[in-house]
C-alpha positions, 0 to 999 in steps of 0.5 A: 818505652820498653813495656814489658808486659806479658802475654796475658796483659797484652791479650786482654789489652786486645780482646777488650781494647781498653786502650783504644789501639785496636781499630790502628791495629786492624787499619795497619793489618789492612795496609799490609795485606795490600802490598804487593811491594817491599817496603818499610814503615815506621810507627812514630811515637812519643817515648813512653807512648805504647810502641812496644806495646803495639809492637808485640799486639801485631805481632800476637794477632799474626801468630794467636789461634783464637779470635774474638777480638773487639775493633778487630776484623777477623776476617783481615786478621786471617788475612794478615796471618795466611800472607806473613811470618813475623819476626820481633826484634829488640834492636836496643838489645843488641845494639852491643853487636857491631854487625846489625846484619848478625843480629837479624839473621840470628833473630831469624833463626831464633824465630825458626828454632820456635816453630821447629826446633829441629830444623836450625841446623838444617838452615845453616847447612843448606843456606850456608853451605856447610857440612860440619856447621855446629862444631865450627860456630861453636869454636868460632864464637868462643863456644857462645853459639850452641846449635843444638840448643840456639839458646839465648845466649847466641845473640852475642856469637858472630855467625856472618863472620864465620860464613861470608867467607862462603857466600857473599851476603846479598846470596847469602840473604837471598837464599835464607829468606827464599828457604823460609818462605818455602819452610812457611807456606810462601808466606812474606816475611814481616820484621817488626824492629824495636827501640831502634831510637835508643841505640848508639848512633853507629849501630842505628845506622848501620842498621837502616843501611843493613835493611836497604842494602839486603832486605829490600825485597818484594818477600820482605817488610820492615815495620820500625816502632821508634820516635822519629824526632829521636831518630833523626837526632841520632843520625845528626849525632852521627853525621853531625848537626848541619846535616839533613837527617830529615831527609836521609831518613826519607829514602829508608821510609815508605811510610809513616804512621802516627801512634794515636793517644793511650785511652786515658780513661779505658787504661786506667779502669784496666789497672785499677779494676773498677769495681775494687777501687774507691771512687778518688782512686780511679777518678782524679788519677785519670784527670791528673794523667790527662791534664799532666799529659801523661804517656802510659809509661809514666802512668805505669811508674806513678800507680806503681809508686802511689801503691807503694808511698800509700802505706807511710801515710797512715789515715789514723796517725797523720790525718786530722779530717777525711778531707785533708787525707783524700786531699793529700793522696789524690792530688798532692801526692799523684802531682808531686810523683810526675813532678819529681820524674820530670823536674827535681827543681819543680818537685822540690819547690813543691814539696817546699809549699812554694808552688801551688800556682801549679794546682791553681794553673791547672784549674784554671787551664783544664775543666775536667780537673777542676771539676774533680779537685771540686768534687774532692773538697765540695762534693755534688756541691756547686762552687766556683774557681776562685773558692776551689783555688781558695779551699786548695791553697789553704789545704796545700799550705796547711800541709806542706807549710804549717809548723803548728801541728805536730801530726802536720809536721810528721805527716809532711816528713814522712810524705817527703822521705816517701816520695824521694826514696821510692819515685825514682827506683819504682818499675815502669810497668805492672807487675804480672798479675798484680791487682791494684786495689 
């Protein structure tokens, strides 16, 4: 999951924990400020699940001045801040580059360039051992690295091609990471490596090889955020399919930690703001989520798309009863969405009217979502499985299967022409600032 959220989001995802990660958060913040050792961790999850997320909230409690976060413990927080320097890295962004050592040492120079920007060219002088660096970079990387700006733009120049002519890299890395922990109070140095599992095949590796062969000292810590399983086929794609990647992942890796589930429940209250939003509308899209076992990148896509088909489904023009309308927008069209992002055979069928037994096993299967498609067609009322998969049958086939009714009709075309033009184009994520309403 690239979860690109801002600043703002992943604070108040912090300060009030609404997706239950905090107390992971500051169980792993505990864990680093024991060790004494070099090591590297990986935080294994599902794609979609939040690493990235979780990624950059470690990274935010490490470098944020202010406190009161809840599940947090301040007092290890601080702790976390005063032994480490964070540096963030997207490996997946520059997996274009052929070296992966370029790209670390660039990240770390960026992050330098951050705190104080006038002391880059003070690194490449005294780490590097050059005199008139900027001029050099610049006409040696085509003029893509400017020193005096160390824009964005450099994560394509190949600064080690110019200086490993100078120094030998084990020395060159030795004394740049010994110059930023004297620039940064002493502190370890901890790399959080990203989306590491979406790379091509030769730059993950060279990457995990980049990270034995020259970080793996007691000043460093590498956490990688990426899905292991995913991981592990992309080193049998490289070294072939009878190979033992499970093992050859196990001489990179100290640890393991296992992302736990989203907070169905407190990630959905968050996106929809309670107290604005009907009850259906925050109530069935939770039990879908749970019972479709939704990770919070689909989540995101699906409430993205729902806000967006809602209005070619005017309530006025195609809805003969409320019931048929709350039926159509809080359980039809959420399923149809999650069916079209994982199944164009399933999602077709669906919208065809020839796949109901996908409602009726998910009653049957799961009682928090039964309990809502009850609450949905009977209200408070009290009823049994075989009439709640009666009642939904008969309103599933009356909408996508009569050809009696011309609002019917128009109703199930629009909501076909709706699903199939937007499902697949919507952003994975919120957008800043945005309030669902």
């Amino acid at each position: 999951m690239n979860e690109n959220y801002n600043k703002e989001q992943l604070s108040d995802f912090l300060e009030q924990d609404y997706i239950n990660r905090n107390q992971q958060l500051n169980i792993l913040m505990d864990l680093l400020n024991n060790l004494e050792e070099a090591a590297v961790l990986s935080i294994d999850g599902e794609w979609g699940s939040g690493k990235t997320v979780f990624a950059k909230q470690l990274e935010m409690l490490n470098q944020k001045s202010d406190s009161g976060y809840k599940n947090i413990a301040e007092s290890t927080r601080q702790e976390f801040k005063n032994k480490y320097s964070v540096v963030y890295l997207n490996a997946w962004e520059n997996d274009h580059i052929s070296d992966p050592l370029d790209v670390i040492i660039y990240n770390l120079l960026s992050n330098v360039k951050r705190y104080n920007p006038k002391k880059v060219e003070d690194y490449v002088r005294s780490v590097f051992g050059v005199v008139d660096i900027s001029q050099a970079i610049s006409t040696n990387t085509g003029g893509l690295i400017n020193l005096k700006s160390l824009s964005a733009k450099g994560k394509e120049g190949k600064i080690i091609d110019y200086i490993e002519s100078i120094l030998d890299k084990n020395d060159l890395v030795d004394n740049l990471i010994s110059k930023y922990k004297s620039d940064f109070k002493d502190k370890k140095l901890l790399f959080i490596i990203d989306e590491l599992d979406r790379c091509k095949p030769d730059f993950a590796i060279k990457f995990l090889e980049t990270i034995k062969h020259y970080f793996y000292t007691e000043d460093t810590v590498f956490i990688l955020s990426t899905n292991i399983e995913q991981l592990e086929n992309i080193v049998k794609s490289y070294y072939g399919s009878n190979f033992d990647s499970g093992r050859y992942l196990e001489k990179f890796f100290d640890a393991s930690i296992n992302l736990r589930e989203v907070d169905i429940d407190g990630y959905y209250n968050r996106l929809y703001e309670v107290g604005g939003s009907s009850y259906y509308r925050i109530s069935m899209p939770k039990k879908i989520a749970k019972a479709f076992g939704l990770s919070m990148r689909e989540i995101n896509k699906n409430t993205k798309t729902l806000s967006l088909i809602g209005p070619f489904l005017d309530k006025e023009k195609f809805f003969e009863d409320e019931l048929e309308f709350a039926f159509t927008h809080y359980i039809l069209l959420p399923i149809a969405i999650i069916l079209k992002n994982r199944s164009t055979k399933e999602f077709k069928q669906f919208l065809d009217g020839q796949s109901f037994k996908i409602i009726e096993n998910k009653i049957n299967q799961n009682n928090e979502f039964k309990k809502e498609i009850r609450h949905v067609l009977f209200g408070p009322e009290k009823t049994n499985s075989s009439l709640i998969i009666n009642k939904s049958k008969a309103l599933y086939n009356k909408i996508l299967t009569s050809e009696d009714d011309h609002n019917t009709n128009e109703l199930r075309s629009n909501l076909k022409e709706a699903v199939n033009l937007i499902g697949s184009f919507t952003d994975t994520e919120p957008n800043s600032g945005e309030k669902n309403e």
